[in-house]
PDB file of N, CA, C and O in Angstrom:
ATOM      1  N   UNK A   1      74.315  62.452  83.438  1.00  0.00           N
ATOM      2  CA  UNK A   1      74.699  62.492  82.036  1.00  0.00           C
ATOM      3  C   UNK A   1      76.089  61.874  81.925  1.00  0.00           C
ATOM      4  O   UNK A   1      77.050  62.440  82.446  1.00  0.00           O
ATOM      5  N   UNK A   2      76.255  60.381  81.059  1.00  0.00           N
ATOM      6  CA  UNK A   2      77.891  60.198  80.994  1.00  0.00           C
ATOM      7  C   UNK A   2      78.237  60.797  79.579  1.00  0.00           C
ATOM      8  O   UNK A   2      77.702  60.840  78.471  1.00  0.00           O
ATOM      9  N   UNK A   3      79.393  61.237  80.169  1.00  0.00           N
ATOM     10  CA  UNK A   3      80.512  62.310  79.310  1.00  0.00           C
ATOM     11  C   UNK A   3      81.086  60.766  78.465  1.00  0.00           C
ATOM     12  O   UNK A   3      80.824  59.564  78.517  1.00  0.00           O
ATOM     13  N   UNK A   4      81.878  61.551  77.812  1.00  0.00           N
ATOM     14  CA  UNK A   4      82.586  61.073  76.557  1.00  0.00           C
ATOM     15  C   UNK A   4      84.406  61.359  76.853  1.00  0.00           C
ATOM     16  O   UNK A   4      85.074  61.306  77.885  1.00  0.00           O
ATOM     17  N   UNK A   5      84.697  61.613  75.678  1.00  0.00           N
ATOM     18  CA  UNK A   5      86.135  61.604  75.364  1.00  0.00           C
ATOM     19  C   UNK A   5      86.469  62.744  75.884  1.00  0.00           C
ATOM     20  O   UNK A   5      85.360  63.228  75.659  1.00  0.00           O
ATOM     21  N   UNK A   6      87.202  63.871  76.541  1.00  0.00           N
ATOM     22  CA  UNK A   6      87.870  64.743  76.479  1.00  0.00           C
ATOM     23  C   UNK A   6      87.644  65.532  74.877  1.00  0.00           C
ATOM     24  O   UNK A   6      87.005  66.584  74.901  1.00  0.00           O
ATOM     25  N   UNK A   7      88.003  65.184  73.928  1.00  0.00           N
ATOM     26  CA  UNK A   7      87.595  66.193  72.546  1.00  0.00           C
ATOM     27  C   UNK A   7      86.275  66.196  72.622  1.00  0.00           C
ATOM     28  O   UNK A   7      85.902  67.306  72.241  1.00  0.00           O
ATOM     29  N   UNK A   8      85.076  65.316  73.010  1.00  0.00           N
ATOM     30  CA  UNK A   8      83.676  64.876  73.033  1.00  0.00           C
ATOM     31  C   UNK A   8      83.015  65.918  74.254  1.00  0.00           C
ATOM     32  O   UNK A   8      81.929  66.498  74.229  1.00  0.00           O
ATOM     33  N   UNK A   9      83.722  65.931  74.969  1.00  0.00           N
ATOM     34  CA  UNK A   9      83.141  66.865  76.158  1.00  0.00           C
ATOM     35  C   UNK A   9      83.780  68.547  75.663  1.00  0.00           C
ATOM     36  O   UNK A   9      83.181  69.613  75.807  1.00  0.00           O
ATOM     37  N   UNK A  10      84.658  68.410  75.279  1.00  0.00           N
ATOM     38  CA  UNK A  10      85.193  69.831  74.643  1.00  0.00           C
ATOM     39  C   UNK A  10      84.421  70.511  73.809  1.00  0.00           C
ATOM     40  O   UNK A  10      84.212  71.706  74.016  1.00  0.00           O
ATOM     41  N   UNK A  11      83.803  69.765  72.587  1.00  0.00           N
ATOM     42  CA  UNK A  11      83.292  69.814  71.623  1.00  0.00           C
ATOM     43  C   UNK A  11      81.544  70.420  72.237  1.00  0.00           C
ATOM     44  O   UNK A  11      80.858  71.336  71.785  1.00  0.00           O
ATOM     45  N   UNK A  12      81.301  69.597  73.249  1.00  0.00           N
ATOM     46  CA  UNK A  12      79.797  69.701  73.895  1.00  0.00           C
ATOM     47  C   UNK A  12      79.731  71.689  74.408  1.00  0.00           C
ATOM     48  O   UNK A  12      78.993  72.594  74.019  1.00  0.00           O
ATOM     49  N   UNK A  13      81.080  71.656  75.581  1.00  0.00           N
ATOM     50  CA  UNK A  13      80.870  72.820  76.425  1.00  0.00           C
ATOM     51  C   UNK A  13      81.393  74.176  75.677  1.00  0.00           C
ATOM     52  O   UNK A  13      81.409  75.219  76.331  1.00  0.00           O
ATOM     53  N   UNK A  14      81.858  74.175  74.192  1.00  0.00           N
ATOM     54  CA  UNK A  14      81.991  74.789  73.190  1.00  0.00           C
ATOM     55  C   UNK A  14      80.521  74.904  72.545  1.00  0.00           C
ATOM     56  O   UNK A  14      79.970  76.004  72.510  1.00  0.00           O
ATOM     57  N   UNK A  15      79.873  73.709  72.016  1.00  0.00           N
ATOM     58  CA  UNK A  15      78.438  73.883  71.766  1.00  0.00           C
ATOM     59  C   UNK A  15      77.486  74.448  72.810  1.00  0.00           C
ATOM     60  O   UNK A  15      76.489  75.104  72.508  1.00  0.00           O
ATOM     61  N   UNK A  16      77.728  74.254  73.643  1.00  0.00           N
ATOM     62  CA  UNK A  16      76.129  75.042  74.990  1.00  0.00           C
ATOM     63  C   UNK A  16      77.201  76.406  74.968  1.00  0.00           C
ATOM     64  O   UNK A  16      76.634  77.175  75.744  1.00  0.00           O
ATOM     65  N   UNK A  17      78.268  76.999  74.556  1.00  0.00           N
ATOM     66  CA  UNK A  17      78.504  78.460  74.886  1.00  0.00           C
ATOM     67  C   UNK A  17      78.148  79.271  73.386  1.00  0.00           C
ATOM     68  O   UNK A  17      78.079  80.476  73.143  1.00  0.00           O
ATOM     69  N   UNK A  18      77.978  78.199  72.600  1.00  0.00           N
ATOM     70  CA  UNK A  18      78.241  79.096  71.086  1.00  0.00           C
ATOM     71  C   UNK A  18      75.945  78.910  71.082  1.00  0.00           C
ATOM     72  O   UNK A  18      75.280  79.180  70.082  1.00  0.00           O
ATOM     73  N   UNK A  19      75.469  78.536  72.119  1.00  0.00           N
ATOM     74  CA  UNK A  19      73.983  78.669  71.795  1.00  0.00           C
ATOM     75  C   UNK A  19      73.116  77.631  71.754  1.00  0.00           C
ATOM     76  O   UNK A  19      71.958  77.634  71.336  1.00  0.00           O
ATOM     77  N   UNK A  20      73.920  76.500  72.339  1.00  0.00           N
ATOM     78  CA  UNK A  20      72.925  75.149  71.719  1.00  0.00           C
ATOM     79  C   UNK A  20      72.049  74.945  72.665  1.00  0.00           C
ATOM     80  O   UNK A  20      72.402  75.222  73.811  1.00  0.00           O
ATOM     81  N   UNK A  21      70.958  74.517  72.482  1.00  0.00           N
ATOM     82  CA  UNK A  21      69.969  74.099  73.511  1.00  0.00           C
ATOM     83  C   UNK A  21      70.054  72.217  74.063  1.00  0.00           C
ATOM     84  O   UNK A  21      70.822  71.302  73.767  1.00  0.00           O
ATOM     85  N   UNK A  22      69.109  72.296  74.770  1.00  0.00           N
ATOM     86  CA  UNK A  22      68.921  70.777  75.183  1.00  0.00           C
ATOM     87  C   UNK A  22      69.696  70.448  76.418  1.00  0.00           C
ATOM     88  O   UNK A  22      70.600  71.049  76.999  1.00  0.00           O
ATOM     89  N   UNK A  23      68.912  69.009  76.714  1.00  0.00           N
ATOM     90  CA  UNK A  23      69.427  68.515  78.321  1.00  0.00           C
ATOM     91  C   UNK A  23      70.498  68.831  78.883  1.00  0.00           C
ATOM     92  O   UNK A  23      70.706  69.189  80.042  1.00  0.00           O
ATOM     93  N   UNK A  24      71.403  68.642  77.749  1.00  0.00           N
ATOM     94  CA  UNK A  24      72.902  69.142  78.456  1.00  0.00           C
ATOM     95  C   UNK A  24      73.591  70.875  78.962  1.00  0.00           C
ATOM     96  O   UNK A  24      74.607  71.425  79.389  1.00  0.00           O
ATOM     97  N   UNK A  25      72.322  71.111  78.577  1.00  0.00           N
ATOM     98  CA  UNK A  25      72.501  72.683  78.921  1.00  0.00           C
ATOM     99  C   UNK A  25      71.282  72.807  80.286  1.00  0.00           C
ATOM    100  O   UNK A  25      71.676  73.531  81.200  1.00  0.00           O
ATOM    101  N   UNK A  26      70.221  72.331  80.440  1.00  0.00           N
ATOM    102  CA  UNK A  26      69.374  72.203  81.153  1.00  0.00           C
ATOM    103  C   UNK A  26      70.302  71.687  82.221  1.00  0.00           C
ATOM    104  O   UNK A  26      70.408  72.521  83.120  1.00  0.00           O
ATOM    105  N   UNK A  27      71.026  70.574  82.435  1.00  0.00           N
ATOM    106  CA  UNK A  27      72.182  69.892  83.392  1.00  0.00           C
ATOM    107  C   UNK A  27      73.302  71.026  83.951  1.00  0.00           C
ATOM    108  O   UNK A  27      73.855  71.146  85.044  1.00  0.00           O
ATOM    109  N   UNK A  28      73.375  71.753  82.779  1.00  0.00           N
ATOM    110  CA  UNK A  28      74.358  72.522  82.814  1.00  0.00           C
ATOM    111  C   UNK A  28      74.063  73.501  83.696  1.00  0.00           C
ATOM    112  O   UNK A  28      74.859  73.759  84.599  1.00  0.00           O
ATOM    113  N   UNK A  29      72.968  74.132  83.569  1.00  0.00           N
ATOM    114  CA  UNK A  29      72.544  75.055  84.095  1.00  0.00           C
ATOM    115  C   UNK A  29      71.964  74.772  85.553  1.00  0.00           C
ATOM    116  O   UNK A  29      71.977  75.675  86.390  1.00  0.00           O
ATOM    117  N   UNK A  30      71.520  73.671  85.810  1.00  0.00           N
ATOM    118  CA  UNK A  30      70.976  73.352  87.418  1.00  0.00           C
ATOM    119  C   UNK A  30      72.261  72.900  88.144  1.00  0.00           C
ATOM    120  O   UNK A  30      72.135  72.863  89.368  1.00  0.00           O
ATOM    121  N   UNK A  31      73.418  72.565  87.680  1.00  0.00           N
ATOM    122  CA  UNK A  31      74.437  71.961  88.396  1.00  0.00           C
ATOM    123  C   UNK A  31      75.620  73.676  89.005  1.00  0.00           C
ATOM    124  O   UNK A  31      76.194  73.920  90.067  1.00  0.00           O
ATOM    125  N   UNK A  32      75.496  74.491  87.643  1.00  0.00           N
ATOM    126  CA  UNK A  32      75.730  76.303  88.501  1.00  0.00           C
ATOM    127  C   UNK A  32      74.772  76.863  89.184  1.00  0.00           C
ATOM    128  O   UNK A  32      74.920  77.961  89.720  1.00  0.00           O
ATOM    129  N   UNK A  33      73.788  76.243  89.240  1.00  0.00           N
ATOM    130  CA  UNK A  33      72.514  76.967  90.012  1.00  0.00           C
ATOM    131  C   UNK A  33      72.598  76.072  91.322  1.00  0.00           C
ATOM    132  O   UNK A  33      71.888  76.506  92.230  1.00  0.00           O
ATOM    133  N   UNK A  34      73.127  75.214  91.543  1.00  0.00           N
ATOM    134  CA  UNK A  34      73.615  74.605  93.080  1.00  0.00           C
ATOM    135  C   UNK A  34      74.753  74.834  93.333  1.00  0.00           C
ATOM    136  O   UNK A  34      75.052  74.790  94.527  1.00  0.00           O
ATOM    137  N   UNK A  35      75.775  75.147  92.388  1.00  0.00           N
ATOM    138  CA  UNK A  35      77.126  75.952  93.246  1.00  0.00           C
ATOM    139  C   UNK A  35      77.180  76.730  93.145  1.00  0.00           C
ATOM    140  O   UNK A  35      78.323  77.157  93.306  1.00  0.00           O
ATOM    141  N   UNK A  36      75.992  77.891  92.749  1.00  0.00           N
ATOM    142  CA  UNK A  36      75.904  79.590  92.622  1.00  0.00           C
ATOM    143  C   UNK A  36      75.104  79.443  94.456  1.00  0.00           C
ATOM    144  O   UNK A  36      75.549  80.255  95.267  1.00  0.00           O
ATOM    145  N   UNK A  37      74.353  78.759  94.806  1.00  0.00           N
ATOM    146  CA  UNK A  37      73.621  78.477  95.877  1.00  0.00           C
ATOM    147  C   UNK A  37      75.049  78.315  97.388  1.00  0.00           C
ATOM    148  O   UNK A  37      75.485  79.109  98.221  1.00  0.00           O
ATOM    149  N   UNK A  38      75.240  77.308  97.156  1.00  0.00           N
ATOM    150  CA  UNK A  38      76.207  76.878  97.753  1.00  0.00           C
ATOM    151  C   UNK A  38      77.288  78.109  98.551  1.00  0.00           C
ATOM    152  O   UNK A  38      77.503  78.421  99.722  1.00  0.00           O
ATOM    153  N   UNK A  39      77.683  78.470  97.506  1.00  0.00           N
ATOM    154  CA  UNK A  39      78.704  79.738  97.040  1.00  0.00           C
ATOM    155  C   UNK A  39      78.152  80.784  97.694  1.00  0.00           C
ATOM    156  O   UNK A  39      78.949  81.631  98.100  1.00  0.00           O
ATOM    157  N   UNK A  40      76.921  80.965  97.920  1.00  0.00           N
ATOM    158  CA  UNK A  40      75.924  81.895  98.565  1.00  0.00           C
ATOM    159  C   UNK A  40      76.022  83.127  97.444  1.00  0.00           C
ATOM    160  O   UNK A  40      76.024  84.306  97.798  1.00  0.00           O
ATOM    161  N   UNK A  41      76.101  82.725  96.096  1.00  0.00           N
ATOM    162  CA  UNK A  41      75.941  83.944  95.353  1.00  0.00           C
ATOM    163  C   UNK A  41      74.214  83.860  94.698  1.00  0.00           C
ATOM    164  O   UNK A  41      73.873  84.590  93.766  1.00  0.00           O
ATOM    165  N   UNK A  42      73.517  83.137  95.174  1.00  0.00           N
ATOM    166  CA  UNK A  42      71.954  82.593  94.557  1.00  0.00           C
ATOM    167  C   UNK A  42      70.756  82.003  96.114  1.00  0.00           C
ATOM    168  O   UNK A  42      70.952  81.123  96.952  1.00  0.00           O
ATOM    169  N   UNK A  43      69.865  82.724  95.973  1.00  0.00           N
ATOM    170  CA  UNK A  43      69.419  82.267  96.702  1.00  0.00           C
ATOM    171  C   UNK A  43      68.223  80.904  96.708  1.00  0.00           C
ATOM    172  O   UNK A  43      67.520  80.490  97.630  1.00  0.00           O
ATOM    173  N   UNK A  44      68.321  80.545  95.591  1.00  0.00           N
ATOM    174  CA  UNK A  44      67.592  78.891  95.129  1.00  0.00           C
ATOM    175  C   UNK A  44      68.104  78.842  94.108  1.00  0.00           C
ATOM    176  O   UNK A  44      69.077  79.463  93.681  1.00  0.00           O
ATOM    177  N   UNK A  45      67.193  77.758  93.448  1.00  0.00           N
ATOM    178  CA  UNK A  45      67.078  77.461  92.000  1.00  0.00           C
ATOM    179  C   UNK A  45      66.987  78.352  91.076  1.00  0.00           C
ATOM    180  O   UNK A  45      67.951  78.546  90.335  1.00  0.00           O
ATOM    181  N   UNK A  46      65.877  79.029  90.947  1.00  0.00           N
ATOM    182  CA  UNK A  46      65.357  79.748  89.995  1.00  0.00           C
ATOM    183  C   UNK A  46      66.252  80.835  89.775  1.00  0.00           C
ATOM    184  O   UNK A  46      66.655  81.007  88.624  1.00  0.00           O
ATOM    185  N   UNK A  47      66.719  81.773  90.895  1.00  0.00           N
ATOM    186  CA  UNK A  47      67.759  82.967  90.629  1.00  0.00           C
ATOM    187  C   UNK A  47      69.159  82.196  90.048  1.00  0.00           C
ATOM    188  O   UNK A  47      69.916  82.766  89.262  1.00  0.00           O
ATOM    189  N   UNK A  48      69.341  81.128  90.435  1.00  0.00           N
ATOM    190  CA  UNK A  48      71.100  80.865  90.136  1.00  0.00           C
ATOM    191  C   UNK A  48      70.632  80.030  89.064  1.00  0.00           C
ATOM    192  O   UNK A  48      71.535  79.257  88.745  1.00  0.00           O
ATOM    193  N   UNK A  49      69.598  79.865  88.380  1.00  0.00           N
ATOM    194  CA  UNK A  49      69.501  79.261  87.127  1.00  0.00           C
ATOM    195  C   UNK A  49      69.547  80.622  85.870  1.00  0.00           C
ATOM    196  O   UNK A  49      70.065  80.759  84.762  1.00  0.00           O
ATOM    197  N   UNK A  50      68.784  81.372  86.682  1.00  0.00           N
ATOM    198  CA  UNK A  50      69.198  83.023  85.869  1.00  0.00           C
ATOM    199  C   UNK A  50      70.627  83.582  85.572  1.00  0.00           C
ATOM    200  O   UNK A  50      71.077  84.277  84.661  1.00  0.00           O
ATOM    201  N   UNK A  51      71.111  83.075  86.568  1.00  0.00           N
ATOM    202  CA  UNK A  51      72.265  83.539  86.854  1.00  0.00           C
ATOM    203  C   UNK A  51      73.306  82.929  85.865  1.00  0.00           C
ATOM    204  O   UNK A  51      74.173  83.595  85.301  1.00  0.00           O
ATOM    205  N   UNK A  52      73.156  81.835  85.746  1.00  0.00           N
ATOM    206  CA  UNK A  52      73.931  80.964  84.956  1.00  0.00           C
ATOM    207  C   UNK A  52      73.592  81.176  83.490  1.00  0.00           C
ATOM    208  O   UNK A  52      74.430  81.409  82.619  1.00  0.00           O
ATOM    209  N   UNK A  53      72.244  81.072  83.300  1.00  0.00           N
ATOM    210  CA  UNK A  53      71.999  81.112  81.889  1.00  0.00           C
ATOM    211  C   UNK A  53      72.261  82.933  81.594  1.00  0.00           C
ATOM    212  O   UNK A  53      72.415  83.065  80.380  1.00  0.00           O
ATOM    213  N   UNK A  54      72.326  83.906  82.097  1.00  0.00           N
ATOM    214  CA  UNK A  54      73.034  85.233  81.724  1.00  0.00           C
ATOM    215  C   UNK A  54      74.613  84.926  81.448  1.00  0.00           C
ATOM    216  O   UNK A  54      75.082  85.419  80.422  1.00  0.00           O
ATOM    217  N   UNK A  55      75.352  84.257  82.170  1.00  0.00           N
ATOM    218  CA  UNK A  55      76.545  84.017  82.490  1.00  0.00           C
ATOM    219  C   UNK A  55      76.973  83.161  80.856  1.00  0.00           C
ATOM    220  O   UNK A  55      77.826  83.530  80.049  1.00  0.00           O
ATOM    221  N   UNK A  56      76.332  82.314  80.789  1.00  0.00           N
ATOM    222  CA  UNK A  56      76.178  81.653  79.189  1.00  0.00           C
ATOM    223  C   UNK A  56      76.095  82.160  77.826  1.00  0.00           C
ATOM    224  O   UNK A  56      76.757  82.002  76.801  1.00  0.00           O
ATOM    225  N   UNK A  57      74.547  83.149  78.324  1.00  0.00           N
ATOM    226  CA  UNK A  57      74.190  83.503  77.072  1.00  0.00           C
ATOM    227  C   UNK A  57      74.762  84.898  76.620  1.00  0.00           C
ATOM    228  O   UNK A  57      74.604  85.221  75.443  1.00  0.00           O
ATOM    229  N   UNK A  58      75.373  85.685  77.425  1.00  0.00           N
ATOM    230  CA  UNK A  58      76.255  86.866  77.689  1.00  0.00           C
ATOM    231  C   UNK A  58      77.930  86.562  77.024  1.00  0.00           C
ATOM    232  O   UNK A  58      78.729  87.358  76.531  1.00  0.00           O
ATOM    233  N   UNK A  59      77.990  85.648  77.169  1.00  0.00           N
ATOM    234  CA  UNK A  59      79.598  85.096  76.635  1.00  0.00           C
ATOM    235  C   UNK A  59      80.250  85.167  77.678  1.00  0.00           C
ATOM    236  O   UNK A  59      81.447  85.256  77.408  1.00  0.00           O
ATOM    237  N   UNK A  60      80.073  85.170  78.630  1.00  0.00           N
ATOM    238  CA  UNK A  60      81.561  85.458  79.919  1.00  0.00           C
ATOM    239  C   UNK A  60      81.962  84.267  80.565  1.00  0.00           C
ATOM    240  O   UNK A  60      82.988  84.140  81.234  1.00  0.00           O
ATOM    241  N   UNK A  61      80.631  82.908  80.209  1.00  0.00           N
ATOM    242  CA  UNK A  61      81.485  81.545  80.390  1.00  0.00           C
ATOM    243  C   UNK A  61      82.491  81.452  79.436  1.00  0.00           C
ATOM    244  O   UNK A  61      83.676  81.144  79.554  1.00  0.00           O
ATOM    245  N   UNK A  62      81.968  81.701  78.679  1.00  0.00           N
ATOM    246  CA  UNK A  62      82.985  81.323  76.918  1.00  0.00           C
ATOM    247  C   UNK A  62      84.019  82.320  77.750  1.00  0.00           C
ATOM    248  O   UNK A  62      84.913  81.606  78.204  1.00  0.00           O
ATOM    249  N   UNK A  63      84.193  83.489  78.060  1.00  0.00           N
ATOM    250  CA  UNK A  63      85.628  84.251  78.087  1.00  0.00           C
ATOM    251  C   UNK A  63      86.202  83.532  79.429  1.00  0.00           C
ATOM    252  O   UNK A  63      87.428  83.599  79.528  1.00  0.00           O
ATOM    253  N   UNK A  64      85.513  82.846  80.494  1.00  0.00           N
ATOM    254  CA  UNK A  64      86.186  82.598  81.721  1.00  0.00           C
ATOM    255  C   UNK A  64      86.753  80.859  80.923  1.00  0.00           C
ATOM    256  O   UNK A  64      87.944  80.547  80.930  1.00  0.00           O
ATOM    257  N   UNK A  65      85.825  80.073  80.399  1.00  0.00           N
ATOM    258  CA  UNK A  65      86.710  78.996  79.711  1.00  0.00           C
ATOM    259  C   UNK A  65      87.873  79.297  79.061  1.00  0.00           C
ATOM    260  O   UNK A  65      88.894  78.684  79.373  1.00  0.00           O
ATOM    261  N   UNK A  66      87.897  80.144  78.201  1.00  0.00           N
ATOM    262  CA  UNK A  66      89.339  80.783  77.537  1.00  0.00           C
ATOM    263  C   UNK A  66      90.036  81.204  78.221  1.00  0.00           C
ATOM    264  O   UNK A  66      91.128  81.100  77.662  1.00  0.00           O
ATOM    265  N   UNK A  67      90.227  81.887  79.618  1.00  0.00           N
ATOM    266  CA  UNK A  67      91.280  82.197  80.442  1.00  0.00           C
ATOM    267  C   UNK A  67      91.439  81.021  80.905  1.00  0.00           C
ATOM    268  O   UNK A  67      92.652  80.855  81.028  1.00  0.00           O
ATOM    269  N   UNK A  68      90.786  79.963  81.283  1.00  0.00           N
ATOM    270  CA  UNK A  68      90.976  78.718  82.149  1.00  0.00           C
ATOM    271  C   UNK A  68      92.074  77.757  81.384  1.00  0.00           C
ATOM    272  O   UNK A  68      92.974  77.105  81.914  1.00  0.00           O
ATOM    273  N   UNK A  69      91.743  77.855  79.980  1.00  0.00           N
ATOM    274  CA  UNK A  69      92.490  77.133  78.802  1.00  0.00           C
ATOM    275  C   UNK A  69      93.979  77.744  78.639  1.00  0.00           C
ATOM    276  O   UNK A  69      95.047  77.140  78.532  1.00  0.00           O
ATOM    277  N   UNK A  70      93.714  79.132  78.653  1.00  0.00           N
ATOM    278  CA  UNK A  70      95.158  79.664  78.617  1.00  0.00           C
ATOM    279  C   UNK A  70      95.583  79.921  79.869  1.00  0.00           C
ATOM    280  O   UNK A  70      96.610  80.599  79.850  1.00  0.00           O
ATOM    281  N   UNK A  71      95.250  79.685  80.816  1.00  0.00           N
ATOM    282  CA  UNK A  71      96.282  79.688  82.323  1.00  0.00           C
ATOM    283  C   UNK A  71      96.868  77.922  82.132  1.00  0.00           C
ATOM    284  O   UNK A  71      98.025  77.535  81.970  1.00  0.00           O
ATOM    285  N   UNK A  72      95.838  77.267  82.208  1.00  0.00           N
ATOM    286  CA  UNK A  72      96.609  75.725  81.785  1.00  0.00           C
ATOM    287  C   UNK A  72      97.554  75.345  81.101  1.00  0.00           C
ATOM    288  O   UNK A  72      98.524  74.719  81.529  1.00  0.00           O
ATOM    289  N   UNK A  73      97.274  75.845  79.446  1.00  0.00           N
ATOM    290  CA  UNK A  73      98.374  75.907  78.888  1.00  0.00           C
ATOM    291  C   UNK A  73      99.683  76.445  78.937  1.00  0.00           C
ATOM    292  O   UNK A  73     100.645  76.502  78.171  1.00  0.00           O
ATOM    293  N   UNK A  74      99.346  76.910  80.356  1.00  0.00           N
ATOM    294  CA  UNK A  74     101.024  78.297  80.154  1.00  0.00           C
ATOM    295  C   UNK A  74     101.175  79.385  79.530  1.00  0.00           C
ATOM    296  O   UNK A  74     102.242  79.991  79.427  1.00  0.00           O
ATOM    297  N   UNK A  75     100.366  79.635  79.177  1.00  0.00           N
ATOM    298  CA  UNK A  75     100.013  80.808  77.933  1.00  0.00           C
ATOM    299  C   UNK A  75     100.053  82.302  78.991  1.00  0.00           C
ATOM    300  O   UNK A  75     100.579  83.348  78.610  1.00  0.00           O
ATOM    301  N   UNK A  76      99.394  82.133  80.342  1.00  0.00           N
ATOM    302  CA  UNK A  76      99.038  83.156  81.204  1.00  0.00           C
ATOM    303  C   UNK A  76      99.609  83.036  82.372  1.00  0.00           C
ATOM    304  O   UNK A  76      99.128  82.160  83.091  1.00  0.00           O
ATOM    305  N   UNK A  77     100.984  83.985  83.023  1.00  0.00           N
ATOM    306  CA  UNK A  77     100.851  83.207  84.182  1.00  0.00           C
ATOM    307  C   UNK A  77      99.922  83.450  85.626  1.00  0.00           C
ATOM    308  O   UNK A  77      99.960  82.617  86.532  1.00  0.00           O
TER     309      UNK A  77
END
């Protein structure tokens, strides 16, 4: 999938946390389901695709993006 602008990709990983469907969430979701694997927190596909889409649809990406945003900014040290 090629990305876009920085506001364009912002705008996207704001849309797949606030609920949106489609490829880019399908991408989204198999690319944490190989570093949930990796990570040894998943043992294939199918569990670390669970895993991810709870992680999504739960809000705790959305809250771990917002700490990520405010440690960057300086906001947190």
């Amino acid at each position: 999938i090629l990305g876009g602008t920085p506001e364009e990709n912002a705008a996207a990983i704001h849309a797949l946390f606030d609920g949106a469907e489609g490829a880019y969430r399908d991408i989204v979701l198999l690319n944490a389901a190989a570093a949930l694997i990796v990570a040894d927190k998943a043992d294939d596909l199918k569990s670390g695709v669970a895993m991810a889409r709870e992680a999504i649809d739960s809000g705790a990406a959305k809250q771990t993006l917002a700490k990520l945003v405010a440690v960057s900014n300086g906001q947190i040290a």
